[in-house]
C-alpha positions as CSV (number, residue, x, y, z in Angstrom):
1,X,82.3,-10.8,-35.9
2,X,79.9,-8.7,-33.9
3,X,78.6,-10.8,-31.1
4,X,75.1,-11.2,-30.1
5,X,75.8,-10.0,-27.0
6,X,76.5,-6.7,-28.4
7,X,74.1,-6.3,-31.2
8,X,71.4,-7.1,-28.5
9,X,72.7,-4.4,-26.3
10,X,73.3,-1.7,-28.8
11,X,69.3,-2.2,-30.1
12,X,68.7,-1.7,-26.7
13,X,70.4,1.4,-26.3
14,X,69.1,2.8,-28.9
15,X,65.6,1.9,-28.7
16,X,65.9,3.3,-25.0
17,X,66.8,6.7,-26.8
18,X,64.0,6.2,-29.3
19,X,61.0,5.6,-26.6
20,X,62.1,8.6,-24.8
21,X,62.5,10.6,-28.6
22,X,58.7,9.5,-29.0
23,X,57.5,9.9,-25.8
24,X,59.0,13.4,-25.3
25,X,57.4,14.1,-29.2
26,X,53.8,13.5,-28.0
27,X,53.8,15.2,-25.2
28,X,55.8,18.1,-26.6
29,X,53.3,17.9,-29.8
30,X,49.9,17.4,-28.0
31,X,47.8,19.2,-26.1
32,X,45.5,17.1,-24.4
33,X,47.1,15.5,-21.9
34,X,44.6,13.4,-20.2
35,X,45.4,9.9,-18.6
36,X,44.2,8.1,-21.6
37,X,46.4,10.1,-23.7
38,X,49.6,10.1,-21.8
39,X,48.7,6.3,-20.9
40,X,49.0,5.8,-24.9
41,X,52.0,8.2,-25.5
42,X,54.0,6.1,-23.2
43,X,53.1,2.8,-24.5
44,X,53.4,3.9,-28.0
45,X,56.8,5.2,-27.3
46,X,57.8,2.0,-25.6
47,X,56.7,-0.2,-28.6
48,X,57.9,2.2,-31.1
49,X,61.5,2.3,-29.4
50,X,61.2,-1.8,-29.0
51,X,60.5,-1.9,-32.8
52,X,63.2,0.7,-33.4
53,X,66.1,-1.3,-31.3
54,X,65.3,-4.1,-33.1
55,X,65.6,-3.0,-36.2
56,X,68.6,-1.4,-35.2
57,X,70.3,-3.8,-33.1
58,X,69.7,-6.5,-36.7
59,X,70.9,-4.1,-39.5
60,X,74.2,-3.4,-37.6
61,X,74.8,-7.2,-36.6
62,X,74.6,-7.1,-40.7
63,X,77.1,-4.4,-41.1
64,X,79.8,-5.1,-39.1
65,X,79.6,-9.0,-40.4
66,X,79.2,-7.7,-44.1
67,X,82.0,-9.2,-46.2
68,X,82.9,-6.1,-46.9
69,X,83.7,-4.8,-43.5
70,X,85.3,-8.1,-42.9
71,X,87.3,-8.4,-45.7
72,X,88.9,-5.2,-45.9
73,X,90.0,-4.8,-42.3
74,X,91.9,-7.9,-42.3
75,X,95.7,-7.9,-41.5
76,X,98.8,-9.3,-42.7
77,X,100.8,-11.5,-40.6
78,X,104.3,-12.1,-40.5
79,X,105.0,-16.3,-40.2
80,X,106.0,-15.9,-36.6
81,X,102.5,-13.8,-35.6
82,X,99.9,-15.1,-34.2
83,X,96.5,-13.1,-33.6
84,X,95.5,-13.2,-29.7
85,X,92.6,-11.0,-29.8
86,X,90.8,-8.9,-32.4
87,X,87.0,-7.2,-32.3
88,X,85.5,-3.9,-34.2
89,X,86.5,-0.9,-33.1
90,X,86.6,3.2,-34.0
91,X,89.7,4.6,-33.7
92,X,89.9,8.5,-33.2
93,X,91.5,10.1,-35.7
94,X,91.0,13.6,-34.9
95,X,87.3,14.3,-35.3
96,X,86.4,11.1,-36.7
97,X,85.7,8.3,-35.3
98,X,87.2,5.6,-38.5
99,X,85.5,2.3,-38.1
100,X,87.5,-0.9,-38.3
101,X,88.6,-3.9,-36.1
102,X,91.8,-3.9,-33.7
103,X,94.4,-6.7,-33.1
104,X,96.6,-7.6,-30.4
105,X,99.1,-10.3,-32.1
106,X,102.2,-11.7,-30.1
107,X,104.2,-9.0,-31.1
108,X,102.1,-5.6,-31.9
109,X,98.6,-4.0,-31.5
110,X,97.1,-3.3,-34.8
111,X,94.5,-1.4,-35.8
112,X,93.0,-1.7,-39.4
113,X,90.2,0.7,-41.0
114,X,87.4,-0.5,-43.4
115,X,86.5,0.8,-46.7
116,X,84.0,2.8,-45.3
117,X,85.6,5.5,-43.7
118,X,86.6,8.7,-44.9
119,X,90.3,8.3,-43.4
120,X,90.8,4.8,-44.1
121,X,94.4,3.6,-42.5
122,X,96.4,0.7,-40.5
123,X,98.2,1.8,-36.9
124,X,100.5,-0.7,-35.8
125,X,102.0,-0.1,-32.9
126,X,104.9,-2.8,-31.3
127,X,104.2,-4.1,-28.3
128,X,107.5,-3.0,-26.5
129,X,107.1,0.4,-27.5
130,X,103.6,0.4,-25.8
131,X,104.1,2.4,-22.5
132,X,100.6,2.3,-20.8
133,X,96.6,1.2,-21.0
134,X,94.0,2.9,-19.6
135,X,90.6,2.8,-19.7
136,X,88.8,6.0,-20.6
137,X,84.9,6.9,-20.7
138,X,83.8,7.6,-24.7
139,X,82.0,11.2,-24.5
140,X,82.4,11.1,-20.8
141,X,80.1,8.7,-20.2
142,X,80.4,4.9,-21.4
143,X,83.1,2.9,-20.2
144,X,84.1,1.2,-23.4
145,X,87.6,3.6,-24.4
146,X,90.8,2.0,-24.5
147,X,93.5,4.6,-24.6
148,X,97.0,3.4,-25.8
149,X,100.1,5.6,-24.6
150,X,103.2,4.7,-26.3
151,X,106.9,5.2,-24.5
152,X,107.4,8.5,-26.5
153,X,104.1,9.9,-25.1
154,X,101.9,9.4,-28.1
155,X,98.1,8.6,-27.6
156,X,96.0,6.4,-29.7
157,X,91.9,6.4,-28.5
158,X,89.9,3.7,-29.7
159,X,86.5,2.5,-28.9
160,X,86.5,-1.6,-28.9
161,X,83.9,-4.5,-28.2
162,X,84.6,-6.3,-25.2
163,X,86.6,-4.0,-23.0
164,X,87.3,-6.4,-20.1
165,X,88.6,-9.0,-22.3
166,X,90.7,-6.7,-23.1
167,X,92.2,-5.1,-20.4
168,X,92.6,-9.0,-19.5
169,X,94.7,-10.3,-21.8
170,X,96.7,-7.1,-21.6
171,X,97.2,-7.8,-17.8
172,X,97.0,-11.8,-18.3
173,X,100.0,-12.0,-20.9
174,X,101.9,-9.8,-18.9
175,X,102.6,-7.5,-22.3
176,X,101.6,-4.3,-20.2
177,X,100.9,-3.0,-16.7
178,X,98.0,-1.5,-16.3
């Protein structure tokens, strides 16, 4: 489940980027630029980018809850396993980005792709042959990478909700030192 927390901040991401899209387009597209005029440029941009996060912010809340997302990224468990932790995430793949949710069970970290995706797959790594966790910034600028580096020097990149939680229960449960 995508939280409200994070539905509420990616619409207002994105209607950030959409005011300044608009307000960039007017002044860019007009030519009289009178205080009236960029008075009204600016405020439609800034109700336009409101309208547009909204929007936004509801229709993926709806996607990444969808029964379809939900139900096809679910894992087996073996008897023994019990799920600690799971939220979406993306996990590169070379170019792409393949949408899904990750696990951290009592025994491995699991990733598991949705139907969606053009390279739809299941990682599953065991926790003892996890090496290191870092935290890495996604395009070089937001701070919500988790990057997985196994004993043999193998690393898996994924993007996941709630970052800090975690890089806590990594820590807390002792599993890893990070």
């Amino acid at each position: 489940m995508m939280s409200k927390k994070s539905k509420i901040k990616a619409g207002i991401i994105f209607g950030m980027v959409m005011s300044t899209f608009f307000i960039l387009r007017d002044l860019v597209t007009h030519d009289n630029l009178e205080i009236k005029n960029l008075i009204m440029f600016i405020s439609s941009g800034l109700v336009g980018g409101a309208l547009a996060g909204l929007i936004f912010g509801s229709l993926i809340g709806l996607f990444v809850n969808s029964k379809l997302i939900t139900q096809t990224s679910k894992i087996d468990t073996a008897s023994d396993e019990t799920i600690l932790l799971e939220t979406g995430a993306n996990h590169f793949k070379g170019a792409e980005g393949v949408g899904g949710k990750l696990y951290l069970t009592n025994k491995r970290l699991v990733f598991k792709s949705h139907k969606l995706n053009i390279q739809n797959h299941e990682l599953s790594i065991s926790l003892s042959d996890i090496g290191k966790v870092d935290r890495y910034k996604t395009l070089g600028l937001i701070n919500n990478g988790l990057c997985v580096t196994t004993r043999d020097n193998k690393k898996e990149k994924f993007v996941v909700q709630e970052i800090e939680e975690w890089i806590n229960i990594l820590t807390e449960k002792n599993f890893l030192c990070i």
